[in-house]
N, C-alpha and C positions, 0 to 999 in steps of 0.2 A: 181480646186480651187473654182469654182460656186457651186459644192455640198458639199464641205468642210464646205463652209461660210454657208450654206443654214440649215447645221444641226448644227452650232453653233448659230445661230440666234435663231431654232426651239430651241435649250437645252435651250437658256438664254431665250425665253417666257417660257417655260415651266414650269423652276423652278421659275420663277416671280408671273405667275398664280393661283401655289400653293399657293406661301407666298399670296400673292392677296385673296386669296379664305379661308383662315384661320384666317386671321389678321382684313379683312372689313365687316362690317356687323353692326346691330344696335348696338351691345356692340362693340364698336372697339379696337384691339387689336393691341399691338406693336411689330416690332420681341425680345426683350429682354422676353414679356411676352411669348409669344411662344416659345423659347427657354429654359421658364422655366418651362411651359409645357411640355414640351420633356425631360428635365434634372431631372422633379419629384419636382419642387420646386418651380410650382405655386399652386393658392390657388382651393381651390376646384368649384367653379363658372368659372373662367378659364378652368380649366381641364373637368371640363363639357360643355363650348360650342366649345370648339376645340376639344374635343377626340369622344364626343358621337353626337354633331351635325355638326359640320364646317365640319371636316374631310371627315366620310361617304359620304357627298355632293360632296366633291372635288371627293372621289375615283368613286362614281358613276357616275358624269360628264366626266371624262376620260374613262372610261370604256364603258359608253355609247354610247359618241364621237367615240369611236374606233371602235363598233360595226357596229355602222348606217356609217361609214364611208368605212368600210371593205366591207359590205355589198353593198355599190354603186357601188365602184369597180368592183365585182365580176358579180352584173347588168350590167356593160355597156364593161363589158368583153364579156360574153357569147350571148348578145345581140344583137355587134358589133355597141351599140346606146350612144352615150357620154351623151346623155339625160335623161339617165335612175336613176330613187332615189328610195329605197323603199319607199318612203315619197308621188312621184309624183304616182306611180304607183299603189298605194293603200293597197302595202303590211303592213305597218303601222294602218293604219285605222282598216284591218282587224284584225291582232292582237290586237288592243284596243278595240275591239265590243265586242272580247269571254274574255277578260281579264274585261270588266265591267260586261260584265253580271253573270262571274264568281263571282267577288266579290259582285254585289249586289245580286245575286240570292243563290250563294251557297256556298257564305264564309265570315267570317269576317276578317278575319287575312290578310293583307295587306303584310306580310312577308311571303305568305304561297308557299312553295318549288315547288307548284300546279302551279304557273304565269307561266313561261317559257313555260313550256308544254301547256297547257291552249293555252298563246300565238301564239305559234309554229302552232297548230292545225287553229287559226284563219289568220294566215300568205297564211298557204297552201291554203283553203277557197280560200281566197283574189287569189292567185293565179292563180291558176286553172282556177277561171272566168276571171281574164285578160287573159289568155294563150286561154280559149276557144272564147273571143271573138276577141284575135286580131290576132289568126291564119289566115292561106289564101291557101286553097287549102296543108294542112297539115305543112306547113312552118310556120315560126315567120318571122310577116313582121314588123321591127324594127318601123315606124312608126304607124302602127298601132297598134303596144301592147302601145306606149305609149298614144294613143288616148283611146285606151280602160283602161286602167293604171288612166287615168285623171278619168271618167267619172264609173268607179269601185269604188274608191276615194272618189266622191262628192256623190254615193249612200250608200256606206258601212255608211260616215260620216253622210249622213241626216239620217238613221237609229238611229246611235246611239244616236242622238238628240231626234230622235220621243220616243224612248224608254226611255226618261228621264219624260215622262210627267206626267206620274207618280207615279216615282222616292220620295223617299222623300228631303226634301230640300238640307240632305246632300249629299247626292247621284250625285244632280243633281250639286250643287258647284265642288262637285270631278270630274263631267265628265265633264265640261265646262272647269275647268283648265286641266283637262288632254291634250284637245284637243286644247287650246292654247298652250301645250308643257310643263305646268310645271314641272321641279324635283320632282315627290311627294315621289321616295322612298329614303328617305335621313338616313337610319338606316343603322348599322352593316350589319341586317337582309338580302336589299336589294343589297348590294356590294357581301355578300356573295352567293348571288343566282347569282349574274353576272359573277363572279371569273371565276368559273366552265368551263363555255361555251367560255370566252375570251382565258383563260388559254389553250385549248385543239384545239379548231378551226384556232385559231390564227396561231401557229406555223404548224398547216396541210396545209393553205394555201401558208406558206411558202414553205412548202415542195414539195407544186404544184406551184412554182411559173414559173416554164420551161415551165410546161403544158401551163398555165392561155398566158405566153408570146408567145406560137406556136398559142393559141385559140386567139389574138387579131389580129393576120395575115388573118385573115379568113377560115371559114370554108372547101373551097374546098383547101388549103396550109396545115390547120392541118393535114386532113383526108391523105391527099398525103406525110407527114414527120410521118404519125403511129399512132396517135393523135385518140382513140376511142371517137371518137365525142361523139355519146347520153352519153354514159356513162360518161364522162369529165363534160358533160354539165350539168348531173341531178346529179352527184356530186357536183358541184360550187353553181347550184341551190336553192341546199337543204342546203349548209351552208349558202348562202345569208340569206334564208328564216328567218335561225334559229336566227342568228347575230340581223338582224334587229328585228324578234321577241322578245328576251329577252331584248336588249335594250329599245327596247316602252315599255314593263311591268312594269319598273319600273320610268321612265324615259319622261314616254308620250309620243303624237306624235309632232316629230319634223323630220321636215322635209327640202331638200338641204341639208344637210350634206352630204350624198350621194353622192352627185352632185358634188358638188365646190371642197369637197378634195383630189378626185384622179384627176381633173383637175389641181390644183395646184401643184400635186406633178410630177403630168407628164413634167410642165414646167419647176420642178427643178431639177428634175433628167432622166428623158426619159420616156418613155412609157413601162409597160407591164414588167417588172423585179422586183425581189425580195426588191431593194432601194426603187421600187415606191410602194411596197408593205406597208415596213415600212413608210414610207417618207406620204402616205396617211394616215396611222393608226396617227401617230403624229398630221398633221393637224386638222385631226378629233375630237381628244381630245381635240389641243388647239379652237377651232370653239365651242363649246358646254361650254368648264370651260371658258371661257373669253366672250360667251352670258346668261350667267347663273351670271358671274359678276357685268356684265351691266343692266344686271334686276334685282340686286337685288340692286344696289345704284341709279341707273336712276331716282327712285322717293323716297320725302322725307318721307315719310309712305306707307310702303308694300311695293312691285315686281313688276315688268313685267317678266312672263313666258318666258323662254328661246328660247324656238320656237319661237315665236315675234319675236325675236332680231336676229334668226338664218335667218327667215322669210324675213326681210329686206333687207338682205344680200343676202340672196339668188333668191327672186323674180327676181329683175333685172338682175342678172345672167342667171337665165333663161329663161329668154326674149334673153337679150345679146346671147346667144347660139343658142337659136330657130331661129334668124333671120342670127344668124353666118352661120347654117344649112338649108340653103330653098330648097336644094336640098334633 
């Protein structure tokens, strides 16, 4: 009955959000206009800021959400660290460093099918140096990747700052809101470069979703039910990577998502099972389109960037954890 209610609760924000995410904004919309959007028989300013701008936004804030959110998941799976976020551990950062220097050095097109990959490339980067430094005598020692995780993070980021200096003004406007978490790819262009990797990745982790639940048992239980650990592990790995990569590309970095929503799903439906698979991709969504809402009516001229508002949330959560965890 507790998970029945729990994904009726999730459906009624979910479709609320939408309408929320199509209807508010500087031009404010009613649902009869929207409606007549959808039906062909609003006027052409209507149909332009809901078909070509509201929309894209909504779909890339769900798609987004669902990535960075899948992505945490599959961290503090393999991990065995409930603390782990591409966000905290720098994987984030790193995809934003080759994804601006991409676009400032060797492209103009802001839609170019080049982000992702781009991304991905500066994900692994990231990687690798938390894995080289928070290894311990050839092991992953859960607290120390996230120590090196933090401190990979605050060097990949002060990089990309120092490289803004100089950037020319707009340059450097786009990387400061990036890395406050704005939505900057709000076009067709960028939902259709998300599509791709959610559509395909998504349902393969379903499909491991037996595995991900023998790998949250631990290690020396997988290995003893058949369970090819490396191989499982640099599997789950390399989809994390990519998840979170393609969502910062277009999306910025925002960070906790990760974090809070395979904890909450774990509270509503169990741990480590295909429900909390979906049950975290949902949150994820709603966490990102509902601080993406809030930053954009919070103030009475302009935004506050999503990250911000995901930031809030999330901070004290993971304090709340860290000290839940002292051991």
């Amino acid at each position: 009955m507790r998970k029945k209610l729990s994904w009726i609760i999730l459906a009624g924000l979910f479709i609320m959000g939408c309408l929320l995410s199509m209807t508010l904004g500087t031009l404010p919309l009613t649902l009869r206009d929207l409606f007549d959007v959808f039906s062909g028989n609003a006027t052409s300013v209507q149909q332009l800021i809901v078909v070509d701008f509201r929309l894209p936004r909504l779909l890339v804030s769900i798609l987004a959400g669902t990535g960075l959110a899948l992505s945490g998941y599959l961290f503090q799976t393999i991990t065995h660290n409930d603390l782990a976020d591409p966000g905290i551990l720098g994987i984030n950062a790193g995809a934003g460093l080759t994804v601006l220097v991409y676009l400032g050095f060797f492209a103009n097109n802001r839609a170019s099918w080049m982000l992702p990959l781009v991304a991905c490339l500066g994900s692994f980067m990231a990687a690798f140096l938390v894995y080289f430094c928070g290894r311990q005598a050839e092991k992953i020692v859960p607290n120390r990747l996230l120590l090196s995780g933090v401190a990979v993070n605050a060097g990949i980021s002060a990089l990309t700052l120092v490289g803004t200096i100089r950037a020319s003004e707009e340059s450097y406007t786009f990387v400061t809101s990036w890395l406050a978490g704005t939505i900057w790819g709000t076009t067709w262009h960028h939902v259709f470069i998300l599509v791709p990797w959610i559509i395909i990745l998504f349902p393969l982790i379903l499909l491991q979703g037996r595995t991900l639940k023998v790998l949250g048992l631990g290690d020396e239980i997988a290995i003893g039910l058949g369970v090819r650990l490396k191989a499982s592990q640099l599997m789950f790995l390399i989809i994390a990577l990519c998840l979170a990569a393609v969502s910062v590309s277009v999306a910025g970095s925002i960070s906790f998502i990760g974090l809070i929503a395979p904890h909450i799903a774990s509270n509503l439906v169990g741990k480590r099972n295909n429900y909390s698979i979906l049950m975290t991709a949902v949150i994820g969504s709603l966490l990102l389109l509902y601080s993406d809402i809030v930053g954009r009516l919070i103030l009475d001229s302009g935004e506050i960037a999503a990250g911000i508002i995901v930031s809030v949330i999330g901070a004290p959560y993971f304090i709340f954890q860290l000290l839940k965890n002292k051991q």
